[in-house]
C-alpha positions in Angstrom: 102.0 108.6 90.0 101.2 110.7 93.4 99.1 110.5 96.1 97.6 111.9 99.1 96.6 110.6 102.3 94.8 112.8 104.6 93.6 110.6 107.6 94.9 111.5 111.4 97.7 110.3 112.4 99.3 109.7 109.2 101.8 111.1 107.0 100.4 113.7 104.8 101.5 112.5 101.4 103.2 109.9 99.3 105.2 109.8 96.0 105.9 106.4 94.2 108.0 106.7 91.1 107.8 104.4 87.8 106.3 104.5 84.3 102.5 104.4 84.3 101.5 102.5 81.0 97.8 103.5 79.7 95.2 101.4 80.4 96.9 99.5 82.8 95.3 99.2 86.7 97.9 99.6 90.0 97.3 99.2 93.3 99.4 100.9 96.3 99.2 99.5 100.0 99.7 101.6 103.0 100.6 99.3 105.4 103.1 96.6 107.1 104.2 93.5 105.6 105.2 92.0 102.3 102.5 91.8 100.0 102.0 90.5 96.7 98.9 90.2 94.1 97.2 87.6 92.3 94.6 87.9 89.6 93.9 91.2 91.5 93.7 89.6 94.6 96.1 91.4 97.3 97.7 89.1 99.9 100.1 89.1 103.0 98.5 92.1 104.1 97.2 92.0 107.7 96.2 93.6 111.3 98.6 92.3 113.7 97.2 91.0 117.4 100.1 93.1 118.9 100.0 96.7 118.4 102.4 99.2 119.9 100.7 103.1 119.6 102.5 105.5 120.3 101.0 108.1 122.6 98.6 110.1 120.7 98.8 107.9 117.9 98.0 104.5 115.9 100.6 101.2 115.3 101.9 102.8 111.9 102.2 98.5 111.2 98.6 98.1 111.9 96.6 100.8 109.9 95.9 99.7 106.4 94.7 101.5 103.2 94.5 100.6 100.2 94.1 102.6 96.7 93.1 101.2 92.9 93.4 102.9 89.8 93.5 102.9 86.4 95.1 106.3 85.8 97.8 108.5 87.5 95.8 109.4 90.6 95.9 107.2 93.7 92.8 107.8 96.0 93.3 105.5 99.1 89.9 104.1 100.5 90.9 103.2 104.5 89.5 99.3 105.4 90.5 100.0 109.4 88.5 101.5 112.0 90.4 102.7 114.9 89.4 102.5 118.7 90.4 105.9 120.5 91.0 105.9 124.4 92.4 107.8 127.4 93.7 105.8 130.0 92.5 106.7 133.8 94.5 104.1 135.5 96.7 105.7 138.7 99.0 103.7 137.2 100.9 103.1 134.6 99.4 100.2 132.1 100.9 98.0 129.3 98.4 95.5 129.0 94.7 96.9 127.0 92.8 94.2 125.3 90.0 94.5 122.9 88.1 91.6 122.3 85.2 89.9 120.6 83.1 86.9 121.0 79.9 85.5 119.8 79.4 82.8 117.0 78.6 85.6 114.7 81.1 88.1 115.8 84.7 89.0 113.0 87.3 89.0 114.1 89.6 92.2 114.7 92.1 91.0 112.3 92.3 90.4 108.7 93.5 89.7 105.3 93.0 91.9 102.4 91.6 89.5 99.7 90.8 91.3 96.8 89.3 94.6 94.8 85.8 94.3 93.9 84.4 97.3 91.8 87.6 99.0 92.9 86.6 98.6 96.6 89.5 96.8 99.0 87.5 94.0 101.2 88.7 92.7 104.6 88.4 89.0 105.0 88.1 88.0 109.1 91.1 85.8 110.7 89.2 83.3 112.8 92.1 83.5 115.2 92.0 87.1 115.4 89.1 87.5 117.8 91.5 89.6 120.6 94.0 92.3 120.2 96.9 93.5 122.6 98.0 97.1 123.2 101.3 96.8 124.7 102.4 100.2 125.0 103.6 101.6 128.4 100.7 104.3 128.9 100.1 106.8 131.4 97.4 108.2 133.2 95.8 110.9 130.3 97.4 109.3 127.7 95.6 108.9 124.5 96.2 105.9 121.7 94.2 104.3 119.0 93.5 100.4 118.4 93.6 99.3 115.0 90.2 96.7 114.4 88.5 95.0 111.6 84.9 97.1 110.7 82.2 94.5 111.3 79.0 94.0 113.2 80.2 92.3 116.6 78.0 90.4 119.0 80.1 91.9 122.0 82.8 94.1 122.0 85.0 94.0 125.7 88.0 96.2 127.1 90.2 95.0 129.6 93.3 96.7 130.9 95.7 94.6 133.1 93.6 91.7 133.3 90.6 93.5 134.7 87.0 94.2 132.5 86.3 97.5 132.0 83.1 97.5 129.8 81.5 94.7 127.4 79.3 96.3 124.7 76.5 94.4 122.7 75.7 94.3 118.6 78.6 97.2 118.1 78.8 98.0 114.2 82.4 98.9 113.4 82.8 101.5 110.4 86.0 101.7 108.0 87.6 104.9 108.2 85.8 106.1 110.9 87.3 106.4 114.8 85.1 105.5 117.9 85.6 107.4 120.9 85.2 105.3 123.8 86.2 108.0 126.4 88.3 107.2 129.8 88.9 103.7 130.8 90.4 102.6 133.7 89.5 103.3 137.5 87.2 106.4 136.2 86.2 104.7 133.3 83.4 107.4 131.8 82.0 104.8 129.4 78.7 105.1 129.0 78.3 108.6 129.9 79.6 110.0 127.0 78.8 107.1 124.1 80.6 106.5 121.3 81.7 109.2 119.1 82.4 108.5 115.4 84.5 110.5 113.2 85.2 110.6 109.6 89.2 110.3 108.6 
């Protein structure tokens, strides 16, 4: 069995090695944790609270993708969407939080709960509702947050303690990145919107 994975940030490509018996379904997980399965159910697979990016990049423990087959090809289907950012703080920042809140809102993290029509679902942690970046970052640094896709109520940033924007009725797309530009001192939120790309 082989497989690619194309989406930024990540390695290219991935080999997994065994005998592939007809007619019988496998799934692969790209991701942290131990997992197991259960009448097709995947579990122990989740979006930490903590995430540690390095610059330019996305928590390799945090991005998740899943693929389903019943042959020898593995196509991963990506159940993230990432957050990109640029920090504008003077100085230097370890503290970004993402958060959402509303009755109605996900939460950021989740656990992969099953396959349905060969489609991976994310089911929301009720205790997941804020997520840490605690990577030392610079002024002009770049990163990625790892989130839950969902509709959310409100969506806020805050970096060392203080609010940088709070957005309303956000929809959150797997495999897709949001831009949401500069924050910090000079945040430019709001200027230049939100900027979806495909992975």
């Amino acid at each position: 069995i082989s497989a690619e994975n194309t989406f930024e940030g990540a390695s290219q490509s991935a080999k997994f090695s065994g005998t592939a018996a007809q007619n019988d379904s496998y799934i692969a997980v790209y991701g942290q944790g131990e997992w197991s399965v259960e009448d097709g159910v995947i579990k122990g697979v989740k979006i930490p609270g903590v995430q540690r990016p390095a610059v330019g990049h996305f928590d390799d423990d945090a991005l998740i993708s899943v693929a389903y087959t019943t042959d020898k090809t593995l196509a991963f289907t990506n159940l993230v969407t990432l957050i990109k950012f640029t920090v504008g703080s003077e100085s230097p920042v370890n503290d970004i939080r993402f958060s959402s809140t509303g009755l109605q809102s996900p939460a950021f993290t989740g656990n992969i709960t099953g396959i349905a029509n060969g489609t991976p679902t994310l089911e929301n942690d009720t205790d997941g509702s804020e997520l840490c970046i605690a990577t030392i970052l610079q002024k002009g640094d770049t990163a990625y947050a790892v989130v839950a896709p969902g509709t959310y109520e409100t969506l806020t940033c805050t970096m060392m303690t203080k609010k940088i924007f709070t957005l309303k009725d956000v929809t959150l797309k797997p495999g897709t990145i949001v831009n949401v530009g500069t924050i910090g001192e000079e945040s430019t939120w709001g200027v230049k919107g939100s900027i979806w790309n495909s992975w």
